[in-house]
NUBAMI-534954 format. One record per residue (C-alpha): residue in three letters; x, y, z. Coordinates in pm, 1 decimal, always signed. Each point is the difference from the previous one (the first is absolute). Layout:
N
<pt ala; <X; Y; Z>>
...
This chain:
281
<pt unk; <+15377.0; +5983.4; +11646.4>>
<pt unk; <+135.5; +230.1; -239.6>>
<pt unk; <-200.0; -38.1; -376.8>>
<pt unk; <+281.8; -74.9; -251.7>>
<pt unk; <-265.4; -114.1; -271.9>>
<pt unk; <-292.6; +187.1; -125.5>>
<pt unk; <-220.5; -188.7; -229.0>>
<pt unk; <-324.3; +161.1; -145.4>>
<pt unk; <-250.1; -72.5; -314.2>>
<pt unk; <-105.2; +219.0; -280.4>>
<pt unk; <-361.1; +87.5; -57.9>>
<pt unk; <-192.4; +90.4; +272.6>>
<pt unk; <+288.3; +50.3; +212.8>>
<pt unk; <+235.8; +166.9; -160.2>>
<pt unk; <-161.9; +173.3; -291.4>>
<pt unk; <-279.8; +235.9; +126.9>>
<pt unk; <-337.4; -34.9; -182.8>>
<pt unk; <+87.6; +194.0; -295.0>>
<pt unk; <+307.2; -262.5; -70.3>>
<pt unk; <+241.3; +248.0; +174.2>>
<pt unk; <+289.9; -43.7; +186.9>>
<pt unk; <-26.0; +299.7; +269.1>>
<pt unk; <+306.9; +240.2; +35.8>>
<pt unk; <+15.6; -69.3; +355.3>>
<pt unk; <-3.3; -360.6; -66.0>>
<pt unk; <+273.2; -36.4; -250.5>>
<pt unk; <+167.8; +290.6; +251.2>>
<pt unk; <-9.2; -228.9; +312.5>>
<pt unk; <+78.3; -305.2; -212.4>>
<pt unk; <+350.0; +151.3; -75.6>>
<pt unk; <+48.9; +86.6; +368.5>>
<pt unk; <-16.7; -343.6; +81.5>>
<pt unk; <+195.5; -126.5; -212.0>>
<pt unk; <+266.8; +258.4; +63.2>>
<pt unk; <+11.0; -100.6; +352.8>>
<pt unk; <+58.2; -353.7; -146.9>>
<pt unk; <-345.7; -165.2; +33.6>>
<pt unk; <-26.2; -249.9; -308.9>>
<pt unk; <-287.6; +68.9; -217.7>>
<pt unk; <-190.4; -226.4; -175.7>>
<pt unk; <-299.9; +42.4; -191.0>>
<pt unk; <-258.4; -284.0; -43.6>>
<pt unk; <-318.9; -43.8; -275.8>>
<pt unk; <-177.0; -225.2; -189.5>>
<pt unk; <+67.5; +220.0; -280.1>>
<pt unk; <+269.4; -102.0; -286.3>>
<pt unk; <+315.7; +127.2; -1.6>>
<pt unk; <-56.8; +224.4; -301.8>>
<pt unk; <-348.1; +110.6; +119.2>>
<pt unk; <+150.3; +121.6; +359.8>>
<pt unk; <+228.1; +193.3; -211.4>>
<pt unk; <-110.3; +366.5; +28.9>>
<pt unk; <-26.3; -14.7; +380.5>>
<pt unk; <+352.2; -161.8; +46.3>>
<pt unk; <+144.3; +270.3; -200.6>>
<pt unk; <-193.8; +286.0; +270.3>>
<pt unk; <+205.7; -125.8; +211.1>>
<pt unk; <+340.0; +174.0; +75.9>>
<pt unk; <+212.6; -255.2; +170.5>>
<pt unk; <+96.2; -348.5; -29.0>>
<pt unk; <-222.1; -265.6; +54.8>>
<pt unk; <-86.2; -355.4; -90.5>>
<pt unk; <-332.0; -178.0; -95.3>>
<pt unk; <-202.2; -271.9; -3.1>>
<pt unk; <-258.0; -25.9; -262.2>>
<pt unk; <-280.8; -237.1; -77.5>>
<pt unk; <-99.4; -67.0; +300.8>>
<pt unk; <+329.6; -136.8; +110.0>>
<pt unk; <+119.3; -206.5; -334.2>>
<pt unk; <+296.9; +232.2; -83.6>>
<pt unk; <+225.8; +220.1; +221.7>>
<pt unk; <+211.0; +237.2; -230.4>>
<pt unk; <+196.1; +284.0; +87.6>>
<pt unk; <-110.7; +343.4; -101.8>>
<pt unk; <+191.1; +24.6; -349.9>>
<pt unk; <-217.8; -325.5; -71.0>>
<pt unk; <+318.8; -290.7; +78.6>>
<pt unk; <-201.6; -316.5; +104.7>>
<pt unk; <+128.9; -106.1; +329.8>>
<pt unk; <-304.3; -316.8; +56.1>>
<pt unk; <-218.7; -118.8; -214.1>>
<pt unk; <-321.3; -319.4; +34.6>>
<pt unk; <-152.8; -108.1; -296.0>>
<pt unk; <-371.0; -132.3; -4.7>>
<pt unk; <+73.9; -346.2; -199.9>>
<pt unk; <-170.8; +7.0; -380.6>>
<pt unk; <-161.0; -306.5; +78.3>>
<pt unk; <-149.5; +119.7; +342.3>>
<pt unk; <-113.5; +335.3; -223.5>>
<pt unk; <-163.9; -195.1; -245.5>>
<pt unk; <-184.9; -223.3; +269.5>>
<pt unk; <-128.8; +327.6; +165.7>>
<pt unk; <-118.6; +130.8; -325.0>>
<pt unk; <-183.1; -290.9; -157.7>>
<pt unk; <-170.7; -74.0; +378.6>>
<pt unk; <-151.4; +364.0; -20.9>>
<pt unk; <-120.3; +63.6; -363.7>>
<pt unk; <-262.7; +231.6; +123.5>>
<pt unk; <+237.4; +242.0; +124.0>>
<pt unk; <+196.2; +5.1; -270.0>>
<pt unk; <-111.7; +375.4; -139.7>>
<pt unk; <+171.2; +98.8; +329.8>>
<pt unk; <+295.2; -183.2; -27.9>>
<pt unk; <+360.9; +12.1; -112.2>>
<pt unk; <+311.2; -102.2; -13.5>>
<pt unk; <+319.7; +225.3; +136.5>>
<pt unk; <+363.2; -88.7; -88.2>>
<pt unk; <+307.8; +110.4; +109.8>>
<pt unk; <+113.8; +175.0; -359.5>>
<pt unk; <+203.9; +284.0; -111.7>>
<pt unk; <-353.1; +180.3; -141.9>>
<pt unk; <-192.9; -141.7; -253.7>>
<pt unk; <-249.6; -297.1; +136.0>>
<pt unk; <+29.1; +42.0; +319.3>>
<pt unk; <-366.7; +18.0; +77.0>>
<pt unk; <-211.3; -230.9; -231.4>>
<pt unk; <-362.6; -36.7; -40.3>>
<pt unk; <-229.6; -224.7; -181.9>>
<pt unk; <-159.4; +364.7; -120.7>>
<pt unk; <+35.2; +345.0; +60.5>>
<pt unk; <-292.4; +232.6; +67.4>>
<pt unk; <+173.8; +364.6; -0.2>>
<pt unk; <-292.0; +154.0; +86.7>>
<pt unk; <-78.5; -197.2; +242.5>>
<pt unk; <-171.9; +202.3; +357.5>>
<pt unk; <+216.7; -192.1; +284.3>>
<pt unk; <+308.9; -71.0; -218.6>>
<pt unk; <+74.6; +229.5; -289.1>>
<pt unk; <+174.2; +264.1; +123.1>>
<pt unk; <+259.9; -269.0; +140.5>>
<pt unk; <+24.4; -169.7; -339.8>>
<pt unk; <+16.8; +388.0; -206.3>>
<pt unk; <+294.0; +49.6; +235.6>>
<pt unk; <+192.7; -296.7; -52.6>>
<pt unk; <-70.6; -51.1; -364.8>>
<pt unk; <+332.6; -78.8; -51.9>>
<pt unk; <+22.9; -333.3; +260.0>>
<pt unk; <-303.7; -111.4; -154.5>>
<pt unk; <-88.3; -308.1; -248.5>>
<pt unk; <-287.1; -227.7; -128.9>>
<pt unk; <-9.2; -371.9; -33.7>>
<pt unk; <-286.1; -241.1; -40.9>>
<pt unk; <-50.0; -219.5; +117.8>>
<pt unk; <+168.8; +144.1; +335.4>>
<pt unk; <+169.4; -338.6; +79.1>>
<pt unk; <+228.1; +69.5; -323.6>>
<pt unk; <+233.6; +230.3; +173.7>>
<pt unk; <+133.4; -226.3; +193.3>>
<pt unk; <+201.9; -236.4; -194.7>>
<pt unk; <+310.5; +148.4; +63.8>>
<pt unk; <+150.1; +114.9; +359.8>>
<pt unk; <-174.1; +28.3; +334.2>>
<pt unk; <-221.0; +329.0; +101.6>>
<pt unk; <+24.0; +147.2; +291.3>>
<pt unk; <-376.3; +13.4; +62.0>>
<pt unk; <-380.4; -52.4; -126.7>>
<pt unk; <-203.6; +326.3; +124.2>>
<pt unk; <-327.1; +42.9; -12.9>>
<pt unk; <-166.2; +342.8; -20.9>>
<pt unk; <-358.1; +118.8; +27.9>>
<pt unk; <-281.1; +89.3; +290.6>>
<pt unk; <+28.3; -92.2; +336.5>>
<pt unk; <-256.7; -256.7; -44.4>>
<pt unk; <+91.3; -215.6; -287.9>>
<pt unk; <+347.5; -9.7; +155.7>>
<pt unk; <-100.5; -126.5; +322.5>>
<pt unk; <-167.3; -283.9; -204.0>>
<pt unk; <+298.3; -88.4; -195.5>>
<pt unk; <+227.3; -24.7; +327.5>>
<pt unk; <-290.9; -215.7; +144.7>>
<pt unk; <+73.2; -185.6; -330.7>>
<pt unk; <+350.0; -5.0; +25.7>>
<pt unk; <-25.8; -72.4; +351.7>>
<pt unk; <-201.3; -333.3; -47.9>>
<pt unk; <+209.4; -156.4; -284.2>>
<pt unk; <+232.5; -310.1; +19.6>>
<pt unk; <+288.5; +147.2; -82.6>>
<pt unk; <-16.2; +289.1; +272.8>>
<pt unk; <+288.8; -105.7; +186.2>>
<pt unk; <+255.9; +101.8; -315.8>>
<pt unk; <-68.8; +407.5; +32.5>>
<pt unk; <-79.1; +260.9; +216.1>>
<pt unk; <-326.5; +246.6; -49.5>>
<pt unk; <+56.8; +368.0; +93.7>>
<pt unk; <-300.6; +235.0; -13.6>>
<pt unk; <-11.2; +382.8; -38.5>>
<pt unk; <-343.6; +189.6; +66.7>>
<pt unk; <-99.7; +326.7; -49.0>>
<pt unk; <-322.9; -23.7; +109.5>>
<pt unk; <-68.1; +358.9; -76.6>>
<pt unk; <+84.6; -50.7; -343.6>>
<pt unk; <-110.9; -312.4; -1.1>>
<pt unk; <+296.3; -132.8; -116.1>>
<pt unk; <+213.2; -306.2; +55.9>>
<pt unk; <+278.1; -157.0; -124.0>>
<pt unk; <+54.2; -357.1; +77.2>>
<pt unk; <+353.2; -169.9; -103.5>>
<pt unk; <+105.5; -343.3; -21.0>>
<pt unk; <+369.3; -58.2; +105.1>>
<pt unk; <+266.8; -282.1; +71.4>>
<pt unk; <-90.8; -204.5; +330.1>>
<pt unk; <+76.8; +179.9; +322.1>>
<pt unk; <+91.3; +371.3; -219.8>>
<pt unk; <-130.7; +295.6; +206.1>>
<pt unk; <+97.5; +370.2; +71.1>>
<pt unk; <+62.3; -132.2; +362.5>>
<pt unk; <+258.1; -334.5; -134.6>>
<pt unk; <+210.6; +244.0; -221.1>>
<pt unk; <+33.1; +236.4; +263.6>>
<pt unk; <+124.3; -231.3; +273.1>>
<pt unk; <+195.6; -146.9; -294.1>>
<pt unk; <+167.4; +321.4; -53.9>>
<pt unk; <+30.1; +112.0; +367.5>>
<pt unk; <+247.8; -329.1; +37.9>>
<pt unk; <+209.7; +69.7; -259.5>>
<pt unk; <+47.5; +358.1; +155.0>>
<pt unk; <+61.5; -147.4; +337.6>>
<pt unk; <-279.9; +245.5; +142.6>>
<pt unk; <-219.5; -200.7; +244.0>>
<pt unk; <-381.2; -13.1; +13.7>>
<pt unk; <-19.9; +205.7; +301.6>>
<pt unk; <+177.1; +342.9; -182.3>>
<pt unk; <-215.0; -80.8; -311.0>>
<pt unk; <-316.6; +306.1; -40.0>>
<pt unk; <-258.2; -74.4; -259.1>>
<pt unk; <-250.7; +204.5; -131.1>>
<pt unk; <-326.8; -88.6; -178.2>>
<pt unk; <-378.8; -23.2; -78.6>>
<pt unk; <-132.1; -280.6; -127.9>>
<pt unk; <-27.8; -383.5; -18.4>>
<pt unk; <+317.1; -22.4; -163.9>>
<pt unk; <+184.8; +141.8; +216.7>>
<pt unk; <-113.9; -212.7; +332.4>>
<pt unk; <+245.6; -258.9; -43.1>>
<pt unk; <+257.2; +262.4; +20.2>>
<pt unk; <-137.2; +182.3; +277.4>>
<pt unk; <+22.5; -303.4; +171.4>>
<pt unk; <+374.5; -40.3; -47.0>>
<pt unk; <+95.3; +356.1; +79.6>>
<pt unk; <+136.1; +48.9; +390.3>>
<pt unk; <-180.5; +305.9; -91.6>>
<pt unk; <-326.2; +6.7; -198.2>>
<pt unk; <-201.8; +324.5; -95.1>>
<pt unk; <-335.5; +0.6; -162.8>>
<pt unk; <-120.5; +297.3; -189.5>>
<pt unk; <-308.9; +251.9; +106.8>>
<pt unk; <-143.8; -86.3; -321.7>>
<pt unk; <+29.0; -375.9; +32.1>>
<pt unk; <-243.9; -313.1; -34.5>>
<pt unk; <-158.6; -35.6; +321.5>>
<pt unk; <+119.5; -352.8; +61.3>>
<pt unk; <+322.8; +132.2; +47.7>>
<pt unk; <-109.9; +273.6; +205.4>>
<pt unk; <-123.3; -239.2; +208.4>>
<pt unk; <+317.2; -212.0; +103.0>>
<pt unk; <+123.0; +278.2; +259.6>>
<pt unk; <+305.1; +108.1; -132.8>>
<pt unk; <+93.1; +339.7; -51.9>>
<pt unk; <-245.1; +224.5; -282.7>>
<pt unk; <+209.1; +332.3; -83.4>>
<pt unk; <-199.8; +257.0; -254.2>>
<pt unk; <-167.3; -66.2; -357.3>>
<pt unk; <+201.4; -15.3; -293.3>>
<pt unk; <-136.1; +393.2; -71.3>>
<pt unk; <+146.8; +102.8; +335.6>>
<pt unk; <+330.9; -137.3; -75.7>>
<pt unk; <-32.5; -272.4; +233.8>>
<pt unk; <+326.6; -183.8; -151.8>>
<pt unk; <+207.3; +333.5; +111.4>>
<pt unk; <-225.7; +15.0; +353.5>>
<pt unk; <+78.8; -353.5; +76.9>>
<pt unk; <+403.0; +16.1; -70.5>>
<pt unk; <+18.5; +309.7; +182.3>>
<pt unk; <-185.3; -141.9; +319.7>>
<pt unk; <+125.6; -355.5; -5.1>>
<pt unk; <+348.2; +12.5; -139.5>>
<pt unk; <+174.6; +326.8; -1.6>>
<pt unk; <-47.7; +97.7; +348.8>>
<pt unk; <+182.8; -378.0; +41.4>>
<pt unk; <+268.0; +85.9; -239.2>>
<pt unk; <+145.7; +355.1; +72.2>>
C-alpha cells in the first residue's frame, strides 16, 4: 500500500552528527509532502528545543514532542497534550533522591521554567552545552519538589552516563507506584549519554502516533516510521512500515525490519526515496 504518512525522529536520524539537517534530506522531505504524504516529526525533545530543526524544514509538517506528550502543529498550536500528575512527579522524585543532580522537571510553558533543576552546573562535561543553549528555559528551585505546587509537568527526565541511568530505570522500574507512568530511555552509547524521562501512564512516541494517525483517518498499514533508538521502538512497532537507521542501536538492528543508511549518509532522504516515492508517483 501506498505510504500516506511519514513519521521520523530528530537526532540521530534526522540531524547528521554535526546536528545538521542534510540538503538532500530537507530536499526529499518537501517532495513528499508535495506529493501529499503527511509529515510528522517525532522527539523526545521539547517543543522549543526542536525548534531550529523544524524551522530547516521547508514545508508543512506536524510534531510530536516529548516523547509523545504533545502533538502541535508546526507554528507551535497544541493539538494533544498528557500531563504527568504533580503528585505522581513528586512520588518519582522523593523515591530517587540519589538521582536527583540528574533530574528535572519540564513543563509545558510559554519560556521561562520550563526545565527546572534542583541546581545547575553550566560547566558541566555531559550537560552544559545543553543548559548554555537553553539558558533562557532554565530555572533553580530547592528543594526540587517545590516546583510543583502549581499545574502538572509534562515529564521528570533524568540526564547523565549510560550507567547511572540504567540504575535509576532499574529504580524506577522496581517501585510501587510503577504502574502510574511510562519510562522511555535514550542512549548514546558512544557518548555515553542517556536521557531517561518519566511520563503519564501508557505516553510513548508509538501511542501519539497511532493517536494521530486516527484522527487523520490514515491506517497503520500506509504509516512509514523512521528511527534509531529505544524510543522510537514502540513506534516502529506501530508503523505498517518501520525503518531503522544505519547508525542505530543494535537491538533494533536486530528485529529484521528494514536498515536504510546512517544519519551522515542521509539515510532519512535514502529511505523516503526507496520506500515511499517510488509508491507515490
Amino acid at each position: 500500500m501506498a505510504v500516506k504518512l511519514i513519521a521520523m525522529d530528530i537526532d540521530g536520524t534526522l540531524l547528521d552528527s554535526r546536528g545538521v539537517v542534510s540538503e538532500d534530506n530537507a530536499r526529499t522531505i518537501d517532495e513528499a509532502e508535495s506529493r501529499g504524504i503527511e509529515i510528522v516529526i517525532v522527539t523526545g525533545r521539547r517543543f522549543d528545543f526542536a525548534r531550529p530543526v523544524l524551522d530547516a524544514l521547508r514545508c508543512d509538517f506536524h510534531v510530536i514532542v516529548n516523547n509523545g506528550a504533545l502533538i502541535k502543529s508546526k507554528d507551535g498550536r497544541t493539538h494533544m497534550r498528557h500531563l504527568l500528575p504533580s503528585g505522581t512527579a513528586r512520588q518519582v522524585l522523593d523515591a530517587t533522591r540519589e538521582f536527583r543532580p540528574a533530574a528535572a522537571v519540564v513543563f509545558d510553558s510559554d519560556r521561562e521554567r520550563q526545565v527546572v533543576m534542583e541546581q545547575i552546573d553550566w560547566e558541566d562535561p555531559f550537560r552544559g552545552g545543553y543548559f548554555r543553549r537553553n539558558r533562557d528555559y532554565l530555572a533553580e528551585v530547592s528543594p526540587l519538589t517545590e516546583c510543583l505546587g502549581g499545574a502538572d509537568p509534562i515529564q521528570v527526565m533524568f540526564t547523565g552516563q549510560c550507567r547511572p541511568m540504567r540504575a535509576a530505570m532499574k529504580s524506577l522500574e522496581n517501585l510501587p507506584i510503577a504502574i502510574e507512568y511510562t519510562l522511555s530511555l535514550t542512549e548514546y552509547l558512544s557518548r555515553d549519554f542517556s536521557i531517561l524521562d518519566v511520563l503519564e501512564r501508557g505516553v510513548t512516541k508509538g501511542a501519539a502516533l497511532a493517536d494521530w494517525a486516527r484522527r487523520r483517518g490514515i491506517p497503520r498499514e500506509r504509516v512509514m516510521a523512521i528511527g534509531d533508538n529505544w524510543n522510537d521502538r514502540d513506534m516502529l512497532e506501530f508503523a505498517g512500515l518501520p525503518v531503522v537507521m544505519g547508525n542505530s542501536i543494535a537491538e533494533l538492528k536486530s528485529l529484521g525490519w528494514a536498515v536504510t543508511l546512517s544519519n551522515d549518509q542521509s539515510g532519512v532522504a535514502e529511505a523516503i526515496r526507496t520506500y515511499a516515492l517510488n509508491g507515490n508517483s
